[in-house]
Every structure is written in structure tokens, then in C-alpha cells.
FIBA-385175 format. One record per residue (C-alpha): x, y, z. Coordinates in pm, whole numbers, padded with zeros to 5 digits, always signed. Layout:
FIBA-385175
XYZ/...
***
This chain:
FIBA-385175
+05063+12950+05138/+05262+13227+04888/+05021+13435+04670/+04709+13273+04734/+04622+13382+05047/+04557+13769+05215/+04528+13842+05539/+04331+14057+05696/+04441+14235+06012/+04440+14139+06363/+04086+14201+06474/+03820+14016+06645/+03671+13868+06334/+03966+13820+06118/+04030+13564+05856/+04212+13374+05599/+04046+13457+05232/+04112+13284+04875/+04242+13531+04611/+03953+13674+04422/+04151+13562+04114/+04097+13186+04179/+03721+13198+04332/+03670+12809+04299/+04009+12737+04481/+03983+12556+04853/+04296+12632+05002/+04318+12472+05370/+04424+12714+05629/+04519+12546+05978/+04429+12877+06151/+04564+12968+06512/+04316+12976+06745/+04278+13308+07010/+04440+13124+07274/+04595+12840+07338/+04490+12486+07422/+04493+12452+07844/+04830+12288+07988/+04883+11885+08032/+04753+11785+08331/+04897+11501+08508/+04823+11287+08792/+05116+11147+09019/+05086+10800+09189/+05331+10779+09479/+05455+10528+09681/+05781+10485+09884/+06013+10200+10042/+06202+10049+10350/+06140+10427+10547/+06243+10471+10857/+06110+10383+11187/+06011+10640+11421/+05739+10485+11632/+05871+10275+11947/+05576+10020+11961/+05471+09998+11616/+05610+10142+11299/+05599+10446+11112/+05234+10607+10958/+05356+10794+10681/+05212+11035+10464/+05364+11245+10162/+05389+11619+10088/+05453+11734+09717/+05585+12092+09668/+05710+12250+09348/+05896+12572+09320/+05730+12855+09186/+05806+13231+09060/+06114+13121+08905/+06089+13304+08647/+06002+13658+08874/+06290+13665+09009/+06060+13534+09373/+06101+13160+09381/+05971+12988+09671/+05786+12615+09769/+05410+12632+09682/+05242+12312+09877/+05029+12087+09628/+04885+11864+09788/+04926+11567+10058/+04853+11226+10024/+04657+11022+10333/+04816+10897+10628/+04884+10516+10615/+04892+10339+10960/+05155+10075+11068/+05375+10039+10757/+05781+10147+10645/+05643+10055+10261/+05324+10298+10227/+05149+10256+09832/+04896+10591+09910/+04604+10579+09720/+04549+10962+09728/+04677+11134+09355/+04825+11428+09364/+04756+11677+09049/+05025+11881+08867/+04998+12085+08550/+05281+12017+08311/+05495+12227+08069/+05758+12093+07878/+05891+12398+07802/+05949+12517+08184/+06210+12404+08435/+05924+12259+08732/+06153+12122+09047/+05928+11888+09238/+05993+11831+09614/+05860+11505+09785/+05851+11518+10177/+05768+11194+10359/+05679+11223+10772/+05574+11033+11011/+05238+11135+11113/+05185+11132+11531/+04862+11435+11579/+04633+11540+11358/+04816+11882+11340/+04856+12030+11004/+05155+12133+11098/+05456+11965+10951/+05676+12079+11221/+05448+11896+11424/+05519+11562+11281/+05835+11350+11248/+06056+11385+10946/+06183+11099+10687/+06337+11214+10432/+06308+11442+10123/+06315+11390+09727/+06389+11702+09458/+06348+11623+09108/+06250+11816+08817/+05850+11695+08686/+06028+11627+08344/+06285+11344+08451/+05908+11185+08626/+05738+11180+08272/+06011+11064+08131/+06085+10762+08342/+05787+10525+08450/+05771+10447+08717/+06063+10724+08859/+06273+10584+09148/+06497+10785+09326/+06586+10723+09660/+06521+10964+09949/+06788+11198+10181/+06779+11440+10484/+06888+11180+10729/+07189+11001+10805/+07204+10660+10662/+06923+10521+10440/+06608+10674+10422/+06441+10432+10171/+06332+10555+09832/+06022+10697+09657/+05822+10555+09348/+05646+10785+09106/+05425+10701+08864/+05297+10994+08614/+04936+10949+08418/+04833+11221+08168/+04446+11324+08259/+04237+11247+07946/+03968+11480+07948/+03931+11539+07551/+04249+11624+07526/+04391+11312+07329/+04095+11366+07064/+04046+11576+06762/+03664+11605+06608/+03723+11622+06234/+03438+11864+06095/+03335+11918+05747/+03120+12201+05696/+02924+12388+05439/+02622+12626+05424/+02365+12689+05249/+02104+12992+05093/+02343+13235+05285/+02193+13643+05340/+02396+13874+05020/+02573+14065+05200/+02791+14305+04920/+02612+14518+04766/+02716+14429+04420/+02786+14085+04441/+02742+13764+04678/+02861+13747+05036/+03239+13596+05125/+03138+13378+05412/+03372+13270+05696/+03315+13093+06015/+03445+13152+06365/+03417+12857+06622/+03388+12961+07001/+03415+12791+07275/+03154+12909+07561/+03272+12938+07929/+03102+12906+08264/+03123+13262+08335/+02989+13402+08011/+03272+13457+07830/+03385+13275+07501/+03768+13186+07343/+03791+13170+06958/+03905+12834+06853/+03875+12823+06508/+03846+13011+06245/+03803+12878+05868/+03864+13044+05556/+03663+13238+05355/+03506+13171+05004/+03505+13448+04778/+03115+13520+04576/+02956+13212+04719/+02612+13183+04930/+02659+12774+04917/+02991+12756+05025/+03170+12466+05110/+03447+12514+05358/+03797+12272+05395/+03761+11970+05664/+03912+12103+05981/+04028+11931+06313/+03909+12077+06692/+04096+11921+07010/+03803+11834+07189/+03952+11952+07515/+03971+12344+07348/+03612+12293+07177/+03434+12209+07530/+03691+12118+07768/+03623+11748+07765/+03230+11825+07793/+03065+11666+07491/+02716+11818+07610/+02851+12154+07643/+02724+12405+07361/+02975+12539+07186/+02901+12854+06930/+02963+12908+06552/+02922+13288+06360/+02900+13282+06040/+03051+13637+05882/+03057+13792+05587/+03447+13903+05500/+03529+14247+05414/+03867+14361+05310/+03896+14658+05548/+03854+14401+05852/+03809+14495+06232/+03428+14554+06313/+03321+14615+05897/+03274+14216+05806/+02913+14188+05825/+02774+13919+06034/+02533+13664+05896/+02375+13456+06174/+02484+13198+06490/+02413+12872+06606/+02461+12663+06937/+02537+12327+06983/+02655+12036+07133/+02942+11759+07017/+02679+11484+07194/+02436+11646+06974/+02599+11587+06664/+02761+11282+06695/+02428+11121+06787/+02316+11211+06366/+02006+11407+06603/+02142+11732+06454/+02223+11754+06048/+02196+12112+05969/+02088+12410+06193/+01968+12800+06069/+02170+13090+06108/+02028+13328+06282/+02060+13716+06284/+01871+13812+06608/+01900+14195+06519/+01721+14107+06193/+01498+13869+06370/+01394+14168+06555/+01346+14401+06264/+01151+14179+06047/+00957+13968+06319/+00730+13702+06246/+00847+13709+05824/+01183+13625+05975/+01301+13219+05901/+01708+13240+05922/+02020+13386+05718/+02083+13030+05570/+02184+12695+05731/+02522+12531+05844/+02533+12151+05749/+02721+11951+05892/+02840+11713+05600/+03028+11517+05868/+03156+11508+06225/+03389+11284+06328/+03573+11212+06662/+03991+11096+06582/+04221+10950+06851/+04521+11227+06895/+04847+11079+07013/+04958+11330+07251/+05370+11451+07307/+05346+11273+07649/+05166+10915+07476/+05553+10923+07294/+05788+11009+07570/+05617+10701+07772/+05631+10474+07495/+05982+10522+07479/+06080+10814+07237/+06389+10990+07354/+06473+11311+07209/+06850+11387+07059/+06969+11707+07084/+07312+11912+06915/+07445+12246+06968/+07620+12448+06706/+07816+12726+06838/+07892+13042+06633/+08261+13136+06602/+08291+13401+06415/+08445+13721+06448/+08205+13958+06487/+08145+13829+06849/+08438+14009+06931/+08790+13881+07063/+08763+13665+07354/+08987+13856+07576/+08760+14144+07567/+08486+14251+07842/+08277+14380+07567/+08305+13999+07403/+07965+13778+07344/+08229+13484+07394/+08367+13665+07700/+08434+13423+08034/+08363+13589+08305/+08387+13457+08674/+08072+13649+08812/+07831+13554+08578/+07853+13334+08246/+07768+13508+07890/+07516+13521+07662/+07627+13158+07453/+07662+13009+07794/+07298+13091+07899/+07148+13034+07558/+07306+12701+07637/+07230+12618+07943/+06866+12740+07938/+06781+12446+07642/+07022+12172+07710/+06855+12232+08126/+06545+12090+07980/+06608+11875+07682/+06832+11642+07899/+06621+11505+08104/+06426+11338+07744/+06744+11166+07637/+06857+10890+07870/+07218+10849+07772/+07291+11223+07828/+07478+11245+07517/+07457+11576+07318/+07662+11636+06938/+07840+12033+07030/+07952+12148+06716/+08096+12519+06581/+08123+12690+06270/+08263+12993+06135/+08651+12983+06287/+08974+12912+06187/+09165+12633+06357/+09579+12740+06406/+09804+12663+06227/+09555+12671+05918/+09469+13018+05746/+09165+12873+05599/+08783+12859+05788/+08598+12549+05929/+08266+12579+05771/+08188+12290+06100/+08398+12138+06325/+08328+11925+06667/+08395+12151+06979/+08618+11828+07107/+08824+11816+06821/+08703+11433+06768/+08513+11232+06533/+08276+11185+06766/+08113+11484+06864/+07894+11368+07165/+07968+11451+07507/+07818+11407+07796/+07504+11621+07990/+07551+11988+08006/+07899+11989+08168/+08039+11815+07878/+07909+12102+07672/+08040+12373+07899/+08382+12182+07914/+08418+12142+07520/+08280+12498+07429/+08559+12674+07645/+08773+12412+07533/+08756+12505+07152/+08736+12878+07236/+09086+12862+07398/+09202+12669+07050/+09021+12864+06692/+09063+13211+06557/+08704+13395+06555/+08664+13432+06200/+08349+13411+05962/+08132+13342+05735/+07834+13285+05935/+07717+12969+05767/+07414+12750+05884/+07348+12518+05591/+07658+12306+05713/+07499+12219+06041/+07173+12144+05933/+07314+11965+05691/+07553+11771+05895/+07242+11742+06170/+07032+11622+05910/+07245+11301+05809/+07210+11164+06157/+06810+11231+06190/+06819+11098+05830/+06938+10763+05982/+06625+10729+06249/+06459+10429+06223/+06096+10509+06073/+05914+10388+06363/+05929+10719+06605/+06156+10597+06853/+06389+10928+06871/+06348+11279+06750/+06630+11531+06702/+06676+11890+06827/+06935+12126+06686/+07019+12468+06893/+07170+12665+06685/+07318+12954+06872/+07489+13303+06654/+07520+13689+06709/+07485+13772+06348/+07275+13756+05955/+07297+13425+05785/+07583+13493+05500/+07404+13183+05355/+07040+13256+05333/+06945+13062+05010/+07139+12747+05102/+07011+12726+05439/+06651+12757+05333/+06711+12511+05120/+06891+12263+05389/+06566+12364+05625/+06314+12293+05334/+06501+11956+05266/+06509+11897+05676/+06119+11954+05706/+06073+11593+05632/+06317+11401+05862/+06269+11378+06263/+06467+11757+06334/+06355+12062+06477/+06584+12388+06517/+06597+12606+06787/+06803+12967+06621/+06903+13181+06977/+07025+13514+06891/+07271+13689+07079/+07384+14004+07118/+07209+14336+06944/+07191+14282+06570/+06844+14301+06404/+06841+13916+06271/+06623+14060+05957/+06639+13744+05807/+06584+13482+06089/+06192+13571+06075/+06181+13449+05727/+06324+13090+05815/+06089+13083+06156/+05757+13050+05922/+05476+13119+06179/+05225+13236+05942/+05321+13014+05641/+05541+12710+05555/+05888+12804+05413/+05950+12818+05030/+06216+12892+04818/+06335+12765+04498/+05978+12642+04367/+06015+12416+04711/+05787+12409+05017/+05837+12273+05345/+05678+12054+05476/+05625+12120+05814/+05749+12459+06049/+06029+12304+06177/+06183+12658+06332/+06179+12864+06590/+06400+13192+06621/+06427+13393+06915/+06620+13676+07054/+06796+13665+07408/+06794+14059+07426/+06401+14013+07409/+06515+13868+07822/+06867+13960+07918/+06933+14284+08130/+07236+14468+08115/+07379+14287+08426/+07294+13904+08454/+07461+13681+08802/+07303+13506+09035/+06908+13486+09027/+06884+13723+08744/+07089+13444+08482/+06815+13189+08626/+06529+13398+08554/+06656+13470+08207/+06724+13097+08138/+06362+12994+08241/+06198+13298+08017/+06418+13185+07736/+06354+12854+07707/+05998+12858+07791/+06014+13070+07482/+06233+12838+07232/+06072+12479+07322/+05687+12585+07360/+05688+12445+06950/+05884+12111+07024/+05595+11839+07142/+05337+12005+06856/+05664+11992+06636/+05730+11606+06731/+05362+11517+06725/+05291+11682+06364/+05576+11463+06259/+05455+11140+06374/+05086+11205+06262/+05243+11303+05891/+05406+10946+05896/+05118+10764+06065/+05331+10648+06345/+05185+10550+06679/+05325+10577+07027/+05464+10250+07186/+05219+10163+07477/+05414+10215+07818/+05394+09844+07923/+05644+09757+07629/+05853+10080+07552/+06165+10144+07326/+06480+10018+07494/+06667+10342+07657/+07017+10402+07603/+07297+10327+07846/+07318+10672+08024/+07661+10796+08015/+07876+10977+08321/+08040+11311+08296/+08410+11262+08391/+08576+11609+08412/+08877+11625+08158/+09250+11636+08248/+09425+11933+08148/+09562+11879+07785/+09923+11928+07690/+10036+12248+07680/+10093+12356+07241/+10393+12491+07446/+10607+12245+07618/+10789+12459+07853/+10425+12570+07975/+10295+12199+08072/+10538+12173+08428/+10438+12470+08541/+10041+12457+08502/+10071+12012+08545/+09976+11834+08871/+09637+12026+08942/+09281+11917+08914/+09142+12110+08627/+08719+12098+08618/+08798+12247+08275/+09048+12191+08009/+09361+12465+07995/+09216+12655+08327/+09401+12581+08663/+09233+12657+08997/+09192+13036+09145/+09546+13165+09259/+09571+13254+09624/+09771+13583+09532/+09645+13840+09271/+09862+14087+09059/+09743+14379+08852/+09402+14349+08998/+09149+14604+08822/+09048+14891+08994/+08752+14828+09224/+08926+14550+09368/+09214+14712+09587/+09319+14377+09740/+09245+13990+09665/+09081+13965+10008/+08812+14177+09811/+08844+13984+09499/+08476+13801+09451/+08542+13402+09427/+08419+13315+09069/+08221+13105+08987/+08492+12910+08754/+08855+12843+08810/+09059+13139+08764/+09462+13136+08729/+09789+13369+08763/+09798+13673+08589/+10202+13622+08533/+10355+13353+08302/+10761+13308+08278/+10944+13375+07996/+10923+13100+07757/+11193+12959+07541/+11152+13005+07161/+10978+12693+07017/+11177+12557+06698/+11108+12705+06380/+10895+13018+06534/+11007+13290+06357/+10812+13603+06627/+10946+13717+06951/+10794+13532+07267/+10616+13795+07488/+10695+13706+07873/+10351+13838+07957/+10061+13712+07795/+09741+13973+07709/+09727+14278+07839/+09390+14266+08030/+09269+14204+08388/+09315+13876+08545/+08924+13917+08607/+08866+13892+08238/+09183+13642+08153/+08987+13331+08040/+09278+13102+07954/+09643+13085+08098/+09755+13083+07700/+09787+13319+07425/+09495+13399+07182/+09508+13268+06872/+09618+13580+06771/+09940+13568+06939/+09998+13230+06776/+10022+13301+06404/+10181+12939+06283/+10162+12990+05937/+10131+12690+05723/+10436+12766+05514/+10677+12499+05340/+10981+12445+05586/+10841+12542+05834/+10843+12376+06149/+10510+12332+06333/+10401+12347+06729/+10384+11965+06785/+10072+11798+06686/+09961+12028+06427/+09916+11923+06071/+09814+12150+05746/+09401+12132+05693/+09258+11924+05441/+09274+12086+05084/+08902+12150+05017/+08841+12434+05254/+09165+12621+05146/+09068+12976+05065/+08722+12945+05246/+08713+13324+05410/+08464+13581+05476/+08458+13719+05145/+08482+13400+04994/+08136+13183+04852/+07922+12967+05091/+08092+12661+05075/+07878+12397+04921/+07881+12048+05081/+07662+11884+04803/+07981+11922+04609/+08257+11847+04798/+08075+11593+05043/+08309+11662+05330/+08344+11464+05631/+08347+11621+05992/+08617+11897+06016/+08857+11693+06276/+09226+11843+06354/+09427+11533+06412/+09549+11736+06760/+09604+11429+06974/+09785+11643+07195/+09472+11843+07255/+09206+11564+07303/+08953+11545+07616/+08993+11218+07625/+09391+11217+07689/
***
């Protein structure tokens, strides 16, 4: 909105204005309301399959108990009951009539729990009753799938399965009312000039109370004014109720805000009221000035209502059942200010007792997103390292080292992000215009007809050394199917990040202007205590992501209203993808030969780590013995490697040891890239596998210019490291 807009501050009657310079300007403001619009609500349809018989003369009379786990994100999670369905006599395939209501958030992890028994009293306790069998789910992988079948456990053998069907509860929330307003013969208000009039739009509550829901812009010197068209959910105007009275204040703006803009008059009414044409216009009126002038009193002007019109609003839900699936990519930042690896004080840090700041900035997002994406494929990409044997940075490369950057679910993006951490040199610039770039391509690509939507997580510790480009790659992204989700980690101030996560206004640089908000930037210390295992990491990963994806469905859904696209009805949906397996990677070839023998032969459930040792040496302090040593949480390894032969054309000294920090802390059974320096030097010889990096991105360092990929149109940074490959 630049220039032509002020705002005045956060008070009760607070507004957008038009510069005083350009009086006859009407300048659209989509104003936030006070509070938000009331959760989905959802009704679930259940019916189950071939359960077991419990009854000797007859068969089973099964009824169903839904449960969802609550005060996750307290730190006090426990079952809440949420309803029961009826008891059906005399049948192993029950179809219960009886709905059970659920409020939905996509943005929250909700784990569902479906209990079937076999009902023999009319106790309400379930202890009372015979058990037959259990389903756990999370709500999101139910909406997504229709109807959801999953098949029941808690018994030996087979305990049948479960059908769920999901309905969204239409009660005004899948329509807008389009108003278009104006006024006329307004009170003057200033004392040396006409009033500024602006309008506030409450909704009115059972109990007295009222929530702002709109609030329009004001027009500078006018008492005729004629205000932008504006859109309502119907659901936030009245809750559904078209006879319920809703109220509209008309003010007069002052610059000094708060209580000092002078109110004109009020008005009640109703949406039946005005979409039956029984209601055109209505007075203003200013009871205190009713009061003072009495019976001379008429009104403070009228509002018209030029037009009022009721629009169908396709709702994030109306696209998941038709079939939209949502693609998601991580981009990992790998530069050096995160600290080296082997450090306890290191944002990339592994540790065995609880996982670090990238890992639950991952987790938290990737949790929820994959449960919209049926082939459970995810792009992981990183930026901002150097790959050995090159001396030159990556400005993106795929955390697999392949031309294909997908892997599978959220253990294939835990696998290939320790994976490349074992294999780069933390290094800099930190450079996003790359990966939205590179991101952008493949949402570029979407057919035009809203059947996926791409998310990119960007997750870094640092400022953007790129500012201008990436505004410009986000500006040129506002258009295509792409939202981006910027976690910050660690304690920097992220000055910048607020200016690409454009609450307020839409993004502009260069004489451009987004099209959309298609950002949203927030920082994990605004979460994370000092010490996160256990509960704690889960708590942090539900506040976090509630946080980050609250803007995805109103992000999706502005998209597919810009480009008039409609949700496929649920009878005939978009075809899903194939969904995809996670197979746990063998360990790759050692870079040193002589290493492979001894670390070959084991299961590895991630690539370069062997299983805990049974036996630990130079254990830190507050663990005296390995008895005492707490079991991690991720494979651990021996603290002592044998002296290695020198590999051919190495011109340093092999150390017999490798770092010199606790096996607690050791995060790879290999030396840090900094203990590999293989320079890329003519004659000499290489580790195996290794080849020099392509030409373009010699030079690329820290102190070195963004690197522009208009200009050199690279292709995916891929090291040609067979010998390192997942796949192998």
C-alpha cells in the first residue's frame, strides 16, 4: 500500500485513511478484523467392519468412542472423550448413524483415538463393556482421505477395520456477503473542515458483547462518502444467523487516534433484512445527541446500502477433498555461522538426548504437511556450504547429492540432512533467492487447474546477504502456487525477515508489488527453552508450527480465488499420487577405504553412523561409567578409530584419533570437513569419487557477490559422488 496509506495506532476505533494529498483517491484496504474467524468444524461419519464376536448366542452390539489428545502443547497431554456413537444390536459391520463433532485446525497436530466395544449393560463405564479394538490417527490424514480406512488393533489377530467419513459444517462459513456502502448528509465533525468518515462493522453476541469484523477506510473532507466494496464471511458477520442484527458505527477519524475520533451515529441490522431489498438505507444515529437536542433531533446522516450481495467461498477443506495435495521442500542453511558441527554450542549440533534446533524446525512442519501430500515425497535442499574437494560455495545443492531431490516422509529428511552435514564445509553467503528460485520452477510447472500447491520451509540462523534479490524472487513467486515458511534459529535479530513477511502491506521493491503475502517468518527462540528432550521438544514443535502454517489454507484459498479456480467436487477428485515407502539407507562407502571393513556389516538407520558401542572411552564427566551413559535417542559409535594408511596423493599427516570432543557430542565416525582439506590442485590425486565443481561457481565466497542465476541459469548443484549416494 507504500505512501498512500497512514495508520493510526492500535486502539479501539482505529483505521486505514487516504493521504490528505490525494482526497479523491479510493484505495481498498482488506482490513484485519479484531479476532479471528471461529475454527472449521467438522462432522465425522463412522462406521466399521468384520469386528469381532464377543456374544455367545448372537453377535456383537457395538458402539464407538472418539477421543483426541489434548494439552499437547502445555506440556499436560492426556485423552479428552468426545463423544460416543449409539449402540447397534446384533451386527460385526455397525454403519452408526450418530455424528460425532470435532473442531479442526490445520495448523495443530490433533491425534484422534477410535475405541470400538461391545456393549453388554447400560453402564457408562467402558471398563464395564467388552473391548474390540482401537484406531489412532491424526484428524488431518481423515480430511485428507475420504472416506479414511484404517484397520483396527489391540487384539490378537484381526480386529476388522474402521471407516471415516469427514463433512465440513456449513453454517455461513463457505459464504462471503459482498457490501458496497456509502453515506450520505454526514454530521461536520472538524472544526475547520468536513468530517473523515470511517466505518466499523460488529458483530453482536448472545451475551452482550460485540467482536469488530470490519473496518473500512476512511475518506478524507467528505460528508457523502463512498467507501470501497468489501467482503464479510457470513459465519464472522452473524455466525451463520442471517436474522441476527449485526451493528455498524460510523466515526469520524482523527489523527491522534485512541478515544479522540469522534463518533457520528449507529445502526442495527439484519443480513435477512437486506437481502430481502426491505432495507435500502438506514439513519445514523447519535443517541447522546438524540438526547441533547430531543424532539429537533432526525439522524447524523444515512448509510446506503448501494448493494449487498451473498458469494459462494470455496473453503481450504472444499480443495483438500476435491483432490488438491500440497508439495512441500525444505532448504537447509549451511553456513558457517551456525558453528562447527562438532561443537555442543553448534545450531547443527547432533545430540543423542534431544535433537537441535534445524531438526525441530523440521520436524514440527514436515509433522503436519505430510499427511496433505499422498506420495510422501518432500524436495530437501541446502545452501550456503562448500562441498570437499571444491574451495568454491554451493549457492543450492540437494541434501542427497542427486538430481532428484525428493525423499521420502520425514525420515527421508532426517536421513539426508545428517547425511550432507557429515559431507560440506559450513561456509556462507546466506543466500535465499536460489531456493525460491529453484522452488519456483517446479510450482511454475503446476497445471492451472488447482490440483497441487507448494510449500517451501526455509530454515537459517542468520540476515539474508541477498535482500534485494530475494525480494525480488518472492515478488516474482507471489503469482505461482508457493508459499514460504522462513524458521529462524538461534539468537540473531532477523531485522530484515519482517520486511519480506508483509503482514500489514504487500511486498514491493524495485517499482514491483506482490501480489499476494505469500510469507511467513517466525522465530524458534519466540518457543524453545534452554533445555529441550522429551515432552518439552513436543511442546515446542506443536507451538511452532501452529505458529508457521496458521497462513497456509487462507494462503492456498487467496490463490485459487485470484485465478478463479474451483474445487473438484469429492465424488470425482484429482488422482493421488502413488505413496512412496521410506527404506532406511545402507551405509555409503567410506571416502576412506581402509575405514569401510571396519564400520561394514551393520544395519545403519542413518547413513555414516553405526549402532551405540557396548563399551565407552573418554566418557565426559558426569558420566563415570557407560552403565550410566543415557541410551540416545540415535545411533551412537566408538570414540577410537585405528590408524589409517595415507591415501595416495594426500599430502597432510593422518591423525589416528579423530576430533577431540566427547563421544556424547561425536556425530559422525569421520573427520570434519575440516580435517579433509583435498584441494583441487593440478596433479593432484583425489579421494575416489570426487571430481573438481563446475566452473560457474568458482570464486563464489562470503565476500564475494550474490550469485545471480538469471545469468548463469544453473542447473541443480549435483557432486557426481556415486560413492556417496543413498541409493547405493
Amino acid at each position: 500500500m507504500g505512501n498512500a496509506l497512514e495508520r493510526s495506532s492500535q486502539d479501539k476505533a482505529g483505521c486505514t485513511v487516504l493521504n490528505e494529498a490525494e482526497p479523491n483517491s479510493r484505495m481498498f484496504d482488506a482490513n484485519e478484523p479484531s479476532s479471528s474467524t471461529p475454527s472449521v468444524s467438522l462432522l465425522l461419519t463412522l462406521k466399521a467392519s468384520k469386528l469381532r464376536d464377543k456374544d455367545v448366542f448372537s453377535k456383537s452390539d457395538p458402539m464407538c468412542v472418539v477421543s483426541q489428545f489434548v494439552g499437547r502443547l502445555t506440556g499436560k497431554g492426556q485423552w479428552k472423550e468426545f463423544g460416543r456413537t449409539e449402540r447397534l444390536q446384533n451386527t460385526l459391520n455397525p454403519e452408526w448413524a450418530t455424528q460425532i463433532r470435532i473442531e479442526y485446525f490445520f495448523e495443530e497436530k490433533q491425534t484422534m483415538k477410535f475405541e470400538v466395544y461391545d456393549i453388554d449393560s447400560e453402564s457408562p463405564e467402558l471398563s464395564a463393556h467388552d473391548f474390540l479394538g482401537r484406531m489412532e490417527c491424526d484428524l488431518a490424514e481423515i480430511v485428507s482421505n475420504r472416506p479414511f480406512v484404517k484397520p483396527l488393533s489391540g487384539l490378537k489377530g484381526n480386529c476388522g477395520e474402521i471407516t471415516i467419513w469427514s463433512e465440513e459444517v456449513d453454517e455461513g462459513s463457505k459464504e462471503n456477503v459482498l457490501f458496497h456502502l456509502s453515506a450520505k448528509k454526514l454530521d461536520k465533525k472538524d472544526f475547520f473542515g468536513k468530517s473523515d468518515p470511517f466505518l466499523n462493522i460488529y458483530r453482536l453476541n448472545d451475551d452482550g458483547s460485540r467482536v469488530l469484523v470490519h473496518r473500512t477506510e476512511a475518506i478524507m473532507k467528505e460528508l457523502n462518502p463512498t467507501w470501497q466494496p468489501f467482503e464479510v464471511n457470513v459465519k464472522s458477520l452473524c455466525l451463520g444467523d442471517r436474522s441476527k442484527l449485526f451493528l455498524v458505527e460510523c466515526f469520524d477519524y482523527d489523527r491522534d487516534g485512541g478515544l479522540s475520533h469522534d463518533f457520528i451515529g449507529s445502526c442495527k441490522v439484519s443480513l435477512s433484512q437486506l437481502l430481502s431489498s426491505s432495507v435500502k438505507s438506514l439513519p445514523l444515529i447519535n443517541e447522546k445527541k438524540k438526547a441533547k437536542k430531543g424532539d429537533k433531533y432526525k439522524n447524523s446522516g444515512t448509510l446506503e446500502f448501494d448493494g449487498v450481495q451473498i458469494l459462494k467461498q470455496h473453503t481450504f477443506l472444499d480443495f483438500i477433498a476435491g483432490g488438491t495435495q500440497l508439495d512441500f521442500a525444505v532448504a537447509v542453511d549451511f553456513t558457517a555461522s551456525n558453528g562447527a558441527v562438532h561443537k555442543p554450542t553448534s545450531l547443527h549440533c547432533i545430540n543423542p538426548t534431544q535433537p537441535n534446533q534445524y531438526e525441530i524446525a523440521i520436524r514440527a512442519v514436515i509433522d503436519i504437511c505430510q499427511h496433505y501430500n499422498n506420495s510422501k515425497l518432500f524436495d530437501a535442499f541446502g545452501f550456503g556450504a562448500i562441498l570437499p574437494p571444491e574451495t568454491c560455495v554451493s549457492p543450492i545443492f540437494a541434501l542427497n547429492f542427486d538430481a532428484n531431490p525428493a525423499v521420502v516422509g520425514l525420515p527421508g529428511v532426517m536421513e539426508v540432512y545428517r547425511f550432507a552435514l557429515n559431507r560440506v564445509k559450513l561456509y556462507g553467503p546466506t543466500n535465499f533467492a536460489p531456493v525460491i528460485k529453484e522452488v519456483s520452477k517446479k510450482a511454475a510447472k503446476f497445471s492451472h487447474d488447482g490440483a497441487r500447491y507448494q510449500v517451501l520451509l526455509i530454515i537459517t540462523d542468520g540476515a539474508i546477504s541477498d535482500l534485494a534479490a530475494t525480494k525480488s524472487a518472492i515478488i516474482a513467486a507471489s503469482s505461482l502456487p508457493l508459499s514460504i515458511i522462513i524458521v529462524g534459529v538461534g539468537n540473531d535479530e532477523f531485522e530484515n525477515m519482517n520486511e519480506l513477511d508483509s503482514d500489514e502491506h504487500l511486498l514491493t521493491h524495485a517499482g514491483r508489488t506482490a501480489q499476494r503475502d505469500i510469507v511467513q517468518f517466525v522465530p524458534l527462540r519466540n518457543f524453545i527453552r534452554q533445555d529441550c528432550t522429551g515432552a518439552e521438544s513436543e511442546r515446542v514443535m506443536g507451538l511452532l508450527a501452529k505458529e508457521v502454517l496458521a497462513e497456509i489454507p487462507l494462503q492456498l484459498t487467496s490463490y485459487m480465488k485470484k485465478r478463479n479456480i474451483s474445487p473438484r467436487p469429492p465424488d470425482n477428485p484429482f488422482p493421488k499420487d502413488a505413496e512412496a515407502v521410506f527404506q532406511p539407507s545402507k551405509p555409503p562407502p567410506s571416502a576412506y577405504p581402509a575405514l569401510a571393513p571396519h564400520y561394514s556389516g551393520q544395519p545403519a538407520p542413518y547413513p555414516g553412523v553405526q549402532p551405540v558401542a557396548q563399551q565407552y572411552t573418554g566418557l565426559p564427566p558426569q558420566y563415570p561409567s557407560a552403565s550410566q551413559m543415557p541410551q540416545p535417542s540415535i545411533p551412537g559409535y566408538p570414540s577410537q578409530i585405528p590408524p589409517q594408511p595415507q591415501p595416495m596423493g594426500y599430502p597432510y599427516p593422518m591423525p589416528s584419533q579423530p576430533v577431540p570432543y566427547p563421544a556424547l557430542y561425536q556425530p559422525f565416525p569421520m573427520y570434519p570437513p575440516t580435517a579433509m582439506p583435498y584441494p583441487s590442485q593440478p596433479g593432484m590425486a583425489l579421494p575416489p569419487g570426487y571430481i573438481p565443481q563446475p566452473a560457474y561457481l568458482q570464486g563464489a565466497a562470503p565476500t564475494a557477490p550474490p550469485i545471480d542465476l538469471d545469468e548463469i541459469k544453473p542447473e541443480l548443484v549435483v557432486p557426481r559422488m556415486k560413492n556417496l549416494n543413498l541409493q547405493q
